[in-house]
C-alpha positions in Angstrom: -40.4 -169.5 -69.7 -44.4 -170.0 -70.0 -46.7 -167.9 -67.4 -47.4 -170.2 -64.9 -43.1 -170.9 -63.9 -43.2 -166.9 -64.3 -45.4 -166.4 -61.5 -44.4 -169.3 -59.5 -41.3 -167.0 -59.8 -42.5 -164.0 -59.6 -44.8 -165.3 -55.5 -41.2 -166.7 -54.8 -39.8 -163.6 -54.9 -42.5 -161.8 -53.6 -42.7 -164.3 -50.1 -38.6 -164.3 -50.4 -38.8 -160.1 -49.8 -41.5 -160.4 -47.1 -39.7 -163.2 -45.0 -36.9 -160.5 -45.6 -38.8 -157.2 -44.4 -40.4 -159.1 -41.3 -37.3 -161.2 -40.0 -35.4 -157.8 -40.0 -37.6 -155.7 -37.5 -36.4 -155.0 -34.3 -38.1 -157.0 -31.6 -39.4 -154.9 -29.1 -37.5 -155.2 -26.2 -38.5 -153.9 -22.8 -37.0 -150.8 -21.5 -35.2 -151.3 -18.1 -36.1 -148.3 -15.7 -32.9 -147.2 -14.1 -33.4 -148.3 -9.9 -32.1 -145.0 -8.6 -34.2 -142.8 -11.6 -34.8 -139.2 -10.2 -38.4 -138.4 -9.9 -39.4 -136.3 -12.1 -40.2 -133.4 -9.5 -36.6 -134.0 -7.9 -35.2 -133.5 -11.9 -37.1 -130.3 -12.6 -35.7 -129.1 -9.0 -32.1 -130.2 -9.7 -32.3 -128.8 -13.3 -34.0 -125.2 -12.6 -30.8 -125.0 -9.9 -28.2 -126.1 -12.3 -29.7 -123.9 -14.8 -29.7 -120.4 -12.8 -25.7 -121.4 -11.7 -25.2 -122.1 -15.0 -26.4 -118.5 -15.9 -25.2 -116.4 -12.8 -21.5 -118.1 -13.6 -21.8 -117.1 -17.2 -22.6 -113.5 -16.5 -19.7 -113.1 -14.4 -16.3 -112.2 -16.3 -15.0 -115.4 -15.2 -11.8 -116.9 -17.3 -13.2 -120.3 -18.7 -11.4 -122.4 -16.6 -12.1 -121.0 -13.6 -16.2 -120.8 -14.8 -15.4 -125.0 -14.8 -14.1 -125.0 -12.0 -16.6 -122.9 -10.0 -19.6 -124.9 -11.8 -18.3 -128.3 -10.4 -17.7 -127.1 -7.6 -21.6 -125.8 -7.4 -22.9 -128.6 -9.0 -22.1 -130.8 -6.9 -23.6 -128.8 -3.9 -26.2 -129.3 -6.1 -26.1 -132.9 -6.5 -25.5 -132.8 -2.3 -28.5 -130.4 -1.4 -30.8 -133.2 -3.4 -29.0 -136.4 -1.8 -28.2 -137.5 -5.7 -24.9 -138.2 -7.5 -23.7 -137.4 -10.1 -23.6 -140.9 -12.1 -27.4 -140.9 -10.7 -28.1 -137.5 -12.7 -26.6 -138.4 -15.7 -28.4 -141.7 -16.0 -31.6 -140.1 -15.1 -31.0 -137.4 -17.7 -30.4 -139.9 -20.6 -33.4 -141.9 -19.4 -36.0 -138.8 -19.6 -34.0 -137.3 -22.8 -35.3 -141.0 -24.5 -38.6 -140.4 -23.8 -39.2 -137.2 -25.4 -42.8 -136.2 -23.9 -41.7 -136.9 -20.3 -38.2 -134.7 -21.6 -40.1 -132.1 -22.8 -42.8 -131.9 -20.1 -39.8 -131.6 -17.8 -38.3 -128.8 -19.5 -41.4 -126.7 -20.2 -41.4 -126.8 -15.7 -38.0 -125.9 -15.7 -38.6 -123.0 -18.3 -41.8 -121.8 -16.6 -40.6 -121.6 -13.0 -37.2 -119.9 -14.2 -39.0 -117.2 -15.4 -41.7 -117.0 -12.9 -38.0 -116.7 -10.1 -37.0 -113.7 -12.7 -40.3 -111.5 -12.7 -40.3 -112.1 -8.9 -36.7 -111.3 -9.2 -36.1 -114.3 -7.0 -33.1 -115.4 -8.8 -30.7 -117.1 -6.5 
């Protein structure tokens, strides 16, 4: 094999890989916002609430099914007092869990006004 077939080769092989890496990328694709998203101040509202029953239920000496039981039972006065259901929360969850920086904007609120209810000792 003389040089100048090697390197014909050798660019063949070389465009062969790049057709490769650049027909295998992901297109971007745009992201569908779900219609009935909860608004972020809504979600922080909802959260902070199932959060603090979440906690009062697990410091009681509640059997687990009965803790189940009682936490649907509150979480959907939850999902009542904020005129949302419950296929509406979950959807909006997984939507704001994709996009980490809303997610974790969300959850520092949460956090914060949690423990701003406890010093007050406004926990409900």
């Amino acid at each position: 094999m003389n040089k100048s077939t090697a390197l014909n080769d050798f660019k063949i092989i070389i465009l062969a890989c790049l057709l490769v890496l650049f027909s295998c990328q992901s297109e971007k694709t745009t992201e569908i916002i779900p219609q009935d998203l909860i608004s972020e101040k809504k979600m922080i509202d909802v959260l902070i609430d199932i959060h603090l029953t979440e906690s009062a239920l697990s410091l009681k000496n509640f059997n687990r099914d009965s803790s189940l039981t009682l936490y649907a039972y509150y979480k959907r006065d939850i999902y009542k007092k904020y005129q949302i259901t419950e296929e509406q929360f979950k959807t909006s969850y997984d939507y704001y869990a994709k996009h980490s920086a809303i997610f974790d904007h969300i959850y520092e609120v949460v956090i914060d006004s949690i423990d701003v209810k406890e010093a007050r000792g406004k926990l409900e």
